[in-house]
N, C-alpha and C positions, 0 to 999 in steps of 0.2 A: 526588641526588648520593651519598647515603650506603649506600643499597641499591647504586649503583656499586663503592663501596669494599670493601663487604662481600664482593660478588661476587669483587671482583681476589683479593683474600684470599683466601679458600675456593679461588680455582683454581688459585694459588700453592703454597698449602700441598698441593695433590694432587699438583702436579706435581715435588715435593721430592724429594729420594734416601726409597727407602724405610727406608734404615737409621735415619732419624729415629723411625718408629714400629718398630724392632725390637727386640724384649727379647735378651737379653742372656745366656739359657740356650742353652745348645749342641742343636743338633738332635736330637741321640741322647737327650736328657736332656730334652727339652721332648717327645717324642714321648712317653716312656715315661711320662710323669707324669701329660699330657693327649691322646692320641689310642688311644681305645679303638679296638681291632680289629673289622674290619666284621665282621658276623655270616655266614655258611653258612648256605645254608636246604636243606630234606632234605625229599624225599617219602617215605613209609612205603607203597609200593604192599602190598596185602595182602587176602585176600579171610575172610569171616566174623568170626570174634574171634581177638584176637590171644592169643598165650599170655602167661600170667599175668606170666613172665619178659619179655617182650617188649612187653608194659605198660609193667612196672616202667620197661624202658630207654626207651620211650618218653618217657614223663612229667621222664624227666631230664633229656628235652633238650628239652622242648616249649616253655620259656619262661615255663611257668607259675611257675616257681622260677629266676628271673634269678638273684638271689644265688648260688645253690650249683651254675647251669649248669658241669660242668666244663669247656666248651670254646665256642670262639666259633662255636657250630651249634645253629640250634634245627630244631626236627622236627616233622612233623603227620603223620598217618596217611589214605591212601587209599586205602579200601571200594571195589574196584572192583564189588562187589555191590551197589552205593547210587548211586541218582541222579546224587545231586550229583556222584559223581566221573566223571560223563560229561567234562568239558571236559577232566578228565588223561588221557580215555584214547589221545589219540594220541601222547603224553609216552611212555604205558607203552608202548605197541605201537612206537614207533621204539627200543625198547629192544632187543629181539626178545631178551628171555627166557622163560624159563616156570617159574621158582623163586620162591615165595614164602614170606614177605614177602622184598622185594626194597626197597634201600636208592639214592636218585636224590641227591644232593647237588650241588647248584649256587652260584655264587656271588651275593651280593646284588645285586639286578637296580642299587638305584642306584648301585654300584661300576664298570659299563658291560663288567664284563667277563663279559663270553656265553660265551667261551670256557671257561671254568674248569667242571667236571664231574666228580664222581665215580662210579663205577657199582658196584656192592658189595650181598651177601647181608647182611640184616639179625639180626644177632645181638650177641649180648654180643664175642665176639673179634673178627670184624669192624671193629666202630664203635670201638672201642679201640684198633686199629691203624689207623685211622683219622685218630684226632683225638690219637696220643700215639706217640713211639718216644722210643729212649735218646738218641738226637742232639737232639731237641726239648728233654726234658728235661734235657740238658747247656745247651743254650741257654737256657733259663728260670735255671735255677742261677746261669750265668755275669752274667745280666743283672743276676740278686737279687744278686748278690757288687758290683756296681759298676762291671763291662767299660763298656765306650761300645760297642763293634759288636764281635759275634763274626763272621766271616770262614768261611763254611762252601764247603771246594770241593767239588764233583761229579765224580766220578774217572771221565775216558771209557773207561776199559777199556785204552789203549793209555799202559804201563809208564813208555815216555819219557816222550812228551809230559806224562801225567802230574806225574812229576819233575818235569819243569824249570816245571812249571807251579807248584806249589808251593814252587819255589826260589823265582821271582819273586817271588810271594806273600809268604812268608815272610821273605825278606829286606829285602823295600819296607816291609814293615810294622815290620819290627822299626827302623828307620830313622827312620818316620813317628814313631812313639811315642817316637823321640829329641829332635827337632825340633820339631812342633806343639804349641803355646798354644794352649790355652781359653780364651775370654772371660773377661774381668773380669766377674765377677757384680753387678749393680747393687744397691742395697740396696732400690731401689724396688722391684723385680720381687722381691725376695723377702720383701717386706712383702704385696707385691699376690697371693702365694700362687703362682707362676708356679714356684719349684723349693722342693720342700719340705724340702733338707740345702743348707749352705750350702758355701761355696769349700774350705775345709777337709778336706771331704769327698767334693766333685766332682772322679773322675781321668780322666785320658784313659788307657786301658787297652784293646787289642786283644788277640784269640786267634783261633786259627782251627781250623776242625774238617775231615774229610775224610770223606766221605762215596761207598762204593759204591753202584752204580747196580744193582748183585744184591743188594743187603742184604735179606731177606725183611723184615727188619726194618723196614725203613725204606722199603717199596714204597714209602707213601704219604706219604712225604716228599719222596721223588724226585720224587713225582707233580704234588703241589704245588709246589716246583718249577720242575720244565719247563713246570708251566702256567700261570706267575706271565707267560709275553711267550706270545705267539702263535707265535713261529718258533723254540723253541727245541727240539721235540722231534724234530725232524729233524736236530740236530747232533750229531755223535758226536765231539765235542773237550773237553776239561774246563771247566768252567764256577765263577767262583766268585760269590755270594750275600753282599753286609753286610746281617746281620740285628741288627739294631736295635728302639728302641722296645718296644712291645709282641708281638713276632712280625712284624716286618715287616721283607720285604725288598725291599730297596733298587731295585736292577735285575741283571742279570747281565753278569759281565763273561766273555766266553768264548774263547778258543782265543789267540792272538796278542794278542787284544783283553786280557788279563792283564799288565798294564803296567805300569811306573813311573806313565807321565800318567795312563792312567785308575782308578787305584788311588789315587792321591793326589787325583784330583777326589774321587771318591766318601769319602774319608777328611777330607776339607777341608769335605765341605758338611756332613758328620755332628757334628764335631767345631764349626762357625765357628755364629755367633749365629743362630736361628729367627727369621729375618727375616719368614715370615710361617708364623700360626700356626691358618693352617686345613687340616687334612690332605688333606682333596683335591686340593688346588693344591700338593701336594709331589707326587714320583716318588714310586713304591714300591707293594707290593701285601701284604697283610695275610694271613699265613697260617696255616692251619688247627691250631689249636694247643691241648693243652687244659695252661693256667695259670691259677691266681691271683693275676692280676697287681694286685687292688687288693690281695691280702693281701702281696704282694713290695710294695709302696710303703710299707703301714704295719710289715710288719718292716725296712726299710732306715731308716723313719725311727724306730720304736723303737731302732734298732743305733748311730743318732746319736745320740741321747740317753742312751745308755748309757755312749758313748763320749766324750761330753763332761763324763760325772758321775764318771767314775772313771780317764778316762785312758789304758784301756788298750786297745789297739787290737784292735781283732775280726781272729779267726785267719782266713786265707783260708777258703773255702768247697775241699773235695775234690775232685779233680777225677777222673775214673772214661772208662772207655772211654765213645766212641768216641775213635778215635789224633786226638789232636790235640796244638797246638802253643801255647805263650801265653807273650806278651813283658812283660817286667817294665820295661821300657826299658833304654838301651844310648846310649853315646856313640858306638859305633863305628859307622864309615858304611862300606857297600858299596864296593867299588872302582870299580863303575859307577853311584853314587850322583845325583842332580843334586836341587839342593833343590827342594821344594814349590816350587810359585806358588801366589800368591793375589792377588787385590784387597786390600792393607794396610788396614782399618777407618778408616775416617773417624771424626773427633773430633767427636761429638755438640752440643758447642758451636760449634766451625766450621760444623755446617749449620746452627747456630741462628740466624747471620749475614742470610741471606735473607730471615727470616721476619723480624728486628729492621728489616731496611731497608724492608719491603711496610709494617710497621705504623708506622712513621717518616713513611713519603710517604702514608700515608692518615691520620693525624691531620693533618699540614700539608694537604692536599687540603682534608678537613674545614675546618678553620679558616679557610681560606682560601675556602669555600663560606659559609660564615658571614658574613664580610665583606663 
Protein backbone atom coordinates (compact mmCIF):
# COMPACT_ATOMS: atom_id res chain seq x y z
CA UNK A 1 0.00 0.00 0.00
CA UNK A 2 2.60 2.42 1.01
CA UNK A 3 4.92 2.06 -2.02
CA UNK A 4 1.28 3.07 -3.68
CA UNK A 5 1.29 6.14 -1.90
CA UNK A 6 4.66 6.95 -2.52
CA UNK A 7 4.21 6.56 -6.20
CA UNK A 8 0.96 9.07 -6.27
CA UNK A 9 3.27 11.36 -4.67
CA UNK A 10 6.35 11.45 -6.74
CA UNK A 11 3.71 11.73 -9.88
CA UNK A 12 1.95 14.57 -8.40
CA UNK A 13 4.72 16.52 -7.54
CA UNK A 14 6.02 16.04 -11.40
CA UNK A 15 3.16 17.06 -12.65
CA UNK A 16 2.80 20.55 -10.67
CA UNK A 17 3.23 24.14 -12.35
CA UNK A 18 6.85 24.24 -12.82
CA UNK A 19 7.02 27.69 -11.09
CA UNK A 20 7.04 25.69 -7.93
CA UNK A 21 10.76 24.60 -8.63
CA UNK A 22 11.74 28.13 -10.03
CA UNK A 23 14.38 30.43 -8.53
CA UNK A 24 13.58 33.61 -8.50
CA UNK A 25 16.62 35.41 -10.44
CA UNK A 26 15.53 36.93 -13.68
CA UNK A 27 16.87 35.39 -16.81
CA UNK A 28 19.28 37.80 -17.89
CA UNK A 29 20.78 37.73 -14.47
CA UNK A 30 20.85 33.89 -13.90
CA UNK A 31 22.41 33.43 -17.25
CA UNK A 32 25.15 35.74 -16.74
CA UNK A 33 26.10 34.47 -13.25
CA UNK A 34 25.80 30.54 -14.27
CA UNK A 35 25.79 29.73 -18.05
CA UNK A 36 29.23 29.75 -19.38
CA UNK A 37 29.46 30.24 -23.22
CA UNK A 38 29.91 27.22 -25.39
CA UNK A 39 33.32 26.93 -26.63
CA UNK A 40 34.47 27.53 -30.75
CA UNK A 41 36.62 24.94 -31.75
CA UNK A 42 39.34 26.02 -34.57
CA UNK A 43 41.47 23.90 -36.97
CA UNK A 44 45.06 25.27 -37.47
CA UNK A 45 45.44 23.65 -41.08
CA UNK A 46 49.33 24.22 -41.71
CA UNK A 47 52.18 22.46 -43.17
CA UNK A 48 56.03 22.11 -41.46
CA UNK A 49 56.47 24.29 -38.26
CA UNK A 50 54.72 27.06 -37.45
CA UNK A 51 56.27 30.41 -36.80
CA UNK A 52 57.44 31.15 -33.69
CA UNK A 53 54.66 34.05 -33.62
CA UNK A 54 52.04 31.71 -34.55
CA UNK A 55 53.03 29.37 -31.83
CA UNK A 56 52.78 31.85 -29.47
CA UNK A 57 48.81 32.50 -30.80
CA UNK A 58 48.46 29.18 -30.87
CA UNK A 59 48.96 28.03 -27.44
CA UNK A 60 46.67 30.88 -26.32
CA UNK A 61 43.81 29.42 -27.50
CA UNK A 62 44.70 25.79 -27.28
CA UNK A 63 43.13 25.25 -23.91
CA UNK A 64 46.13 24.40 -22.25
CA UNK A 65 45.58 27.90 -20.18
CA UNK A 66 41.65 27.90 -19.67
CA UNK A 67 42.10 30.58 -17.08
CA UNK A 68 43.77 33.35 -19.30
CA UNK A 69 41.81 31.71 -22.81
CA UNK A 70 40.95 35.30 -24.00
CA UNK A 71 37.84 34.04 -25.81
CA UNK A 72 35.38 31.18 -25.81
CA UNK A 73 37.74 29.38 -28.89
CA UNK A 74 40.05 26.82 -28.37
CA UNK A 75 42.51 25.76 -31.27
CA UNK A 76 44.64 22.73 -32.33
CA UNK A 77 46.99 22.66 -35.12
CA UNK A 78 46.77 20.46 -38.41
CA UNK A 79 50.27 18.99 -40.10
CA UNK A 80 48.95 18.30 -43.14
CA UNK A 81 52.47 16.81 -43.58
CA UNK A 82 51.72 14.24 -40.68
CA UNK A 83 49.67 11.12 -40.85
CA UNK A 84 47.48 11.64 -38.40
CA UNK A 85 46.01 14.52 -40.17
CA UNK A 86 44.76 12.33 -43.01
CA UNK A 87 40.95 12.24 -41.65
CA UNK A 88 41.06 16.48 -41.97
CA UNK A 89 42.02 16.25 -45.17
CA UNK A 90 38.85 16.44 -46.91
CA UNK A 91 37.89 19.29 -44.18
CA UNK A 92 40.90 21.03 -45.95
CA UNK A 93 40.34 20.22 -49.39
CA UNK A 94 36.40 21.29 -49.29
CA UNK A 95 37.94 24.56 -48.29
CA UNK A 96 39.62 25.08 -51.75
CA UNK A 97 42.26 27.22 -50.64
CA UNK A 98 45.97 27.28 -51.00
CA UNK A 99 47.13 29.88 -48.21
CA UNK A 100 48.83 28.65 -45.15
CA UNK A 101 48.29 28.31 -42.18
CA UNK A 102 44.77 28.72 -42.81
CA UNK A 103 42.30 29.20 -39.73
CA UNK A 104 38.63 26.63 -39.95
CA UNK A 105 36.39 27.66 -36.76
CA UNK A 106 33.22 25.76 -36.18
CA UNK A 107 30.83 25.61 -33.63
CA UNK A 108 30.75 22.99 -30.79
CA UNK A 109 29.48 19.84 -32.20
CA UNK A 110 27.14 19.31 -28.92
CA UNK A 111 25.51 22.73 -29.48
CA UNK A 112 23.76 20.94 -32.76
CA UNK A 113 24.54 23.83 -34.67
CA UNK A 114 26.58 22.51 -38.09
CA UNK A 115 25.80 25.41 -39.52
CA UNK A 116 27.96 27.98 -37.89
CA UNK A 117 31.76 28.33 -39.63
CA UNK A 118 34.34 30.62 -39.93
CA UNK A 119 36.93 30.48 -42.87
CA UNK A 120 39.97 33.03 -42.13
CA UNK A 121 43.97 33.38 -42.57
CA UNK A 122 45.72 32.45 -39.39
CA UNK A 123 47.51 35.37 -38.02
CA UNK A 124 47.65 37.72 -35.09
CA UNK A 125 45.05 40.42 -36.83
CA UNK A 126 42.90 37.86 -38.14
CA UNK A 127 42.08 35.89 -34.97
CA UNK A 128 41.51 39.26 -33.19
CA UNK A 129 39.02 40.38 -35.49
CA UNK A 130 37.79 37.50 -35.09
CA UNK A 131 37.10 36.91 -31.52
CA UNK A 132 36.89 40.97 -30.63
CA UNK A 133 35.38 44.44 -32.17
CA UNK A 134 34.34 47.79 -30.54
CA UNK A 135 30.42 46.71 -30.55
CA UNK A 136 31.45 43.38 -28.69
CA UNK A 137 33.46 45.30 -26.34
CA UNK A 138 30.65 47.88 -25.81
CA UNK A 139 28.61 44.82 -24.89
CA UNK A 140 30.85 43.29 -22.39
CA UNK A 141 31.15 46.94 -20.59
CA UNK A 142 27.29 47.41 -20.78
CA UNK A 143 26.77 43.96 -19.11
CA UNK A 144 29.78 44.55 -16.39
CA UNK A 145 27.88 48.21 -15.60
CA UNK A 146 24.42 46.16 -14.78
CA UNK A 147 22.21 46.42 -18.24
CA UNK A 148 19.87 43.25 -18.18
CA UNK A 149 19.90 43.00 -22.27
CA UNK A 150 21.80 45.24 -24.68
CA UNK A 151 19.44 45.48 -27.93
CA UNK A 152 22.00 45.30 -30.99
CA UNK A 153 20.16 46.19 -34.48
CA UNK A 154 21.81 45.05 -37.89
CA UNK A 155 21.20 48.01 -40.24
CA UNK A 156 19.93 46.41 -43.91
CA UNK A 157 21.46 49.05 -45.98
CA UNK A 158 18.07 50.46 -46.79
CA UNK A 159 17.86 54.29 -44.79
CA UNK A 160 14.04 53.89 -44.18
CA UNK A 161 13.27 50.88 -43.28
CA UNK A 162 16.16 51.13 -41.11
CA UNK A 163 14.66 54.25 -39.29
CA UNK A 164 11.50 53.29 -38.63
CA UNK A 165 13.00 50.04 -37.42
CA UNK A 166 14.84 51.63 -34.75
CA UNK A 167 11.94 53.88 -33.96
CA UNK A 168 10.02 50.85 -32.95
CA UNK A 169 12.90 49.67 -31.14
CA UNK A 170 13.63 52.32 -29.43
CA UNK A 171 10.50 53.51 -28.23
CA UNK A 172 9.02 49.88 -27.07
CA UNK A 173 11.94 49.70 -25.22
CA UNK A 174 12.06 52.73 -23.67
CA UNK A 175 8.35 51.97 -22.47
CA UNK A 176 9.21 48.44 -21.37
CA UNK A 177 11.69 49.81 -18.87
CA UNK A 178 8.95 52.02 -17.58
CA UNK A 179 6.56 49.35 -16.80
CA UNK A 180 8.28 45.96 -16.06
CA UNK A 181 9.03 44.38 -12.44
CA UNK A 182 11.71 41.96 -11.59
CA UNK A 183 10.97 39.34 -9.43
CA UNK A 184 11.13 39.46 -5.84
CA UNK A 185 14.43 37.85 -5.03
CA UNK A 186 14.06 35.06 -2.50
CA UNK A 187 16.29 35.03 0.24
CA UNK A 188 16.62 31.34 -0.17
CA UNK A 189 18.14 31.49 -3.60
CA UNK A 190 20.51 34.02 -2.44
CA UNK A 191 21.78 32.02 0.46
CA UNK A 192 21.92 28.92 -2.07
CA UNK A 193 24.45 31.29 -4.22
CA UNK A 194 21.91 31.45 -7.20
CA UNK A 195 22.59 35.58 -7.62
CA UNK A 196 25.56 36.83 -6.15
CA UNK A 197 24.34 41.00 -5.47
CA UNK A 198 21.28 41.37 -3.91
CA UNK A 199 17.65 43.35 -4.83
CA UNK A 200 19.28 46.61 -4.13
CA UNK A 201 21.46 46.24 -6.69
CA UNK A 202 19.60 44.07 -9.27
CA UNK A 203 18.15 46.90 -12.25
CA UNK A 204 16.17 46.20 -15.12
CA UNK A 205 18.01 48.45 -17.56
CA UNK A 206 18.03 48.18 -21.56
CA UNK A 207 20.26 49.97 -24.31
CA UNK A 208 20.73 49.29 -27.76
CA UNK A 209 23.43 49.47 -30.14
CA UNK A 210 23.31 49.80 -34.13
CA UNK A 211 25.41 47.95 -36.07
CA UNK A 212 26.42 48.19 -40.06
CA UNK A 213 26.72 45.30 -42.11
CA UNK A 214 29.88 47.18 -44.05
CA UNK A 215 31.74 47.77 -40.75
CA UNK A 216 35.22 46.18 -41.60
CA UNK A 217 35.21 46.30 -38.30
CA UNK A 218 32.83 44.40 -37.29
CA UNK A 219 32.93 41.67 -40.41
CA UNK A 220 32.80 39.09 -37.84
CA UNK A 221 30.21 40.20 -35.72
CA UNK A 222 27.90 40.43 -38.57
CA UNK A 223 29.04 37.19 -39.29
CA UNK A 224 28.17 35.58 -36.03
CA UNK A 225 25.17 37.00 -36.27
CA UNK A 226 23.49 36.00 -39.39
CA UNK A 227 24.67 32.62 -38.40
CA UNK A 228 23.22 32.39 -34.95
CA UNK A 229 19.48 31.03 -37.27
CA UNK A 230 20.01 29.08 -40.50
CA UNK A 231 17.80 31.53 -42.71
CA UNK A 232 18.93 34.69 -41.82
CA UNK A 233 21.73 35.46 -44.36
CA UNK A 234 19.50 35.61 -47.26
CA UNK A 235 17.43 38.53 -45.66
CA UNK A 236 18.25 41.88 -46.59
CA UNK A 237 15.79 43.80 -43.95
CA UNK A 238 17.14 45.06 -40.41
CA UNK A 239 17.34 42.59 -37.91
CA UNK A 240 17.67 43.19 -34.13
CA UNK A 241 19.57 40.68 -31.43
CA UNK A 242 18.85 40.86 -27.19
CA UNK A 243 22.23 40.05 -26.04
CA UNK A 244 22.25 39.02 -22.73
CA UNK A 245 24.05 36.73 -20.29
CA UNK A 246 27.26 35.89 -21.14
CA UNK A 247 27.47 36.85 -25.12
CA UNK A 248 24.34 35.41 -25.86
CA UNK A 249 21.91 35.98 -28.21
CA UNK A 250 18.53 35.56 -27.81
CA UNK A 251 16.99 35.04 -31.40
CA UNK A 252 16.41 37.46 -33.99
CA UNK A 253 13.80 39.62 -34.52
CA UNK A 254 13.69 40.79 -38.21
CA UNK A 255 12.06 43.16 -40.77
CA UNK A 256 8.04 43.72 -39.70
CA UNK A 257 8.71 40.94 -37.29
CA UNK A 258 10.29 44.39 -34.94
CA UNK A 259 7.34 44.73 -32.85
CA UNK A 260 5.58 45.92 -29.94
CA UNK A 261 4.47 41.80 -29.24
CA UNK A 262 7.48 40.40 -30.14
CA UNK A 263 9.81 42.72 -28.32
CA UNK A 264 7.98 42.69 -25.25
CA UNK A 265 8.01 38.70 -25.35
CA UNK A 266 11.53 38.42 -25.73
CA UNK A 267 11.86 41.52 -22.89
CA UNK A 268 9.35 39.57 -20.55
CA UNK A 269 11.18 36.26 -20.60
CA UNK A 270 14.68 38.01 -20.11
CA UNK A 271 13.51 40.02 -17.42
CA UNK A 272 10.47 37.20 -15.56
CA UNK A 273 12.04 34.38 -13.03
CA UNK A 274 14.58 31.39 -14.78
CA UNK A 275 12.16 28.90 -14.36
CA UNK A 276 14.56 26.48 -15.62
CA UNK A 277 18.04 26.62 -15.16
CA UNK A 278 19.74 24.39 -17.66
CA UNK A 279 20.90 26.48 -20.68
CA UNK A 280 20.27 24.19 -23.31
CA UNK A 281 16.60 24.00 -22.82
CA UNK A 282 16.59 27.89 -23.17
CA UNK A 283 16.47 29.78 -26.85
CA UNK A 284 19.44 31.52 -27.60
CA UNK A 285 22.86 30.91 -29.23
CA UNK A 286 26.23 31.85 -27.51
CA UNK A 287 28.53 34.08 -29.29
CA UNK A 288 31.92 34.33 -30.26
CA UNK A 289 33.13 36.76 -27.93
CA UNK A 290 36.53 37.51 -26.29
CA UNK A 291 35.64 38.55 -22.33
CA UNK A 292 36.28 37.96 -18.79
CA UNK A 293 33.35 37.27 -17.85
CA UNK A 294 34.29 35.57 -14.43
CA UNK A 295 36.51 38.57 -13.73
CA UNK A 296 33.05 41.04 -14.66
CA UNK A 297 31.12 38.78 -11.83
CA UNK A 298 33.81 39.33 -9.21
CA UNK A 299 34.38 43.11 -10.19
CA UNK A 300 30.39 43.59 -9.97
CA UNK A 301 30.54 42.00 -6.86
CA UNK A 302 33.43 43.70 -5.41
CA UNK A 303 31.41 47.15 -6.71
CA UNK A 304 28.71 45.73 -4.14
CA UNK A 305 30.64 45.69 -1.56
CA UNK A 306 32.11 48.78 -1.98
CA UNK A 307 29.02 50.31 -2.28
CA UNK A 308 27.36 48.84 0.64
CA UNK A 309 30.61 50.03 2.80
CA UNK A 310 30.46 53.55 1.97
CA UNK A 311 27.43 54.51 0.41
CA UNK A 312 28.35 55.98 -2.50
CA UNK A 313 27.18 54.84 -5.58
CA UNK A 314 29.49 53.79 -8.47
CA UNK A 315 29.53 56.35 -11.45
CA UNK A 316 28.09 54.86 -14.68
CA UNK A 317 30.62 53.09 -16.77
CA UNK A 318 31.42 55.51 -20.33
CA UNK A 319 29.99 54.87 -22.96
CA UNK A 320 32.19 55.39 -26.47
CA UNK A 321 31.04 54.60 -30.04
CA UNK A 322 29.51 52.57 -31.62
CA UNK A 323 26.02 55.07 -32.03
CA UNK A 324 23.94 53.85 -29.73
CA UNK A 325 20.94 54.55 -27.53
CA UNK A 326 20.24 53.76 -23.58
CA UNK A 327 17.05 54.22 -21.45
CA UNK A 328 17.33 55.30 -17.96
CA UNK A 329 13.56 54.69 -17.80
CA UNK A 330 10.70 57.14 -18.40
CA UNK A 331 6.92 57.36 -17.27
CA UNK A 332 6.01 58.43 -20.68
CA UNK A 333 4.19 55.88 -22.82
CA UNK A 334 4.14 56.02 -26.70
CA UNK A 335 0.87 57.14 -28.23
CA UNK A 336 0.76 53.65 -29.86
CA UNK A 337 1.64 52.13 -26.46
CA UNK A 338 -0.37 48.77 -25.45
CA UNK A 339 0.83 47.16 -22.12
CA UNK A 340 2.94 44.11 -21.85
CA UNK A 341 1.04 40.69 -21.29
CA UNK A 342 2.19 38.24 -19.26
CA UNK A 343 1.09 35.08 -17.31
CA UNK A 344 0.83 37.18 -13.69
CA UNK A 345 3.16 34.79 -11.23
CA UNK A 346 1.39 32.47 -9.17
CA UNK A 347 1.88 32.52 -5.41
CA UNK A 348 4.18 29.87 -4.39
CA UNK A 349 2.10 28.96 -1.38
CA UNK A 350 -1.04 28.69 -3.42
CA UNK A 351 0.77 25.79 -5.46
CA UNK A 352 1.84 24.62 -2.19
CA UNK A 353 -2.06 23.61 -1.74
CA UNK A 354 -1.88 20.47 -3.97
CA UNK A 355 1.00 19.06 -2.57
CA UNK A 356 -0.67 19.63 1.24
CA UNK A 357 -3.97 17.78 0.02
CA UNK A 358 -1.66 14.51 -1.91
CA UNK A 359 0.26 14.28 1.59
CA UNK A 360 -3.14 14.64 3.67
CA UNK A 361 -5.00 11.63 1.60
CA UNK A 362 -1.82 9.56 1.91
CA UNK A 363 -1.41 9.62 5.59
CA UNK A 364 -5.23 8.91 5.94
CA UNK A 365 -4.75 6.04 3.06
CA UNK A 366 -1.80 4.90 5.34
CA UNK A 367 -3.60 4.74 8.51
CA UNK A 368 -6.31 3.52 7.33
CA UNK A 369 -4.15 0.51 5.57
CA UNK A 370 -3.02 -0.04 9.17
CA UNK A 371 -6.32 -0.80 10.42
Amino acid sequence: MFPRIASLIVCTLLLLPREICACSVPVFRYALEHWAPDVYQGLVFHRGELSTENQALLKRHDGSETNRAPANLRLRAVNLDEAESEQWLPVWESLNQKELPWLLVRAEPKTGLNWIHFSLPFNEPSLQSLIDSPTRQAIAKRLEAGQSTVWVMLDSGNETADAEAETRLTDRLKYLQSVLKLPELSEADIANGLISIGAADLRLEFSSIRVSRNDPKERWFVESLLNSETDLKDLKEPMVFPIFGQGRALYALVGKGISSETIDNAAIFLTGSCSCEVKEQNPGVDLLMSADWVGLLRKQATAVVNNSTTNVPTAPAPQTAPETVTFSGSSATPADATTPTATPPRSKSLMLIPVLIVLAFAGWALIKSRN
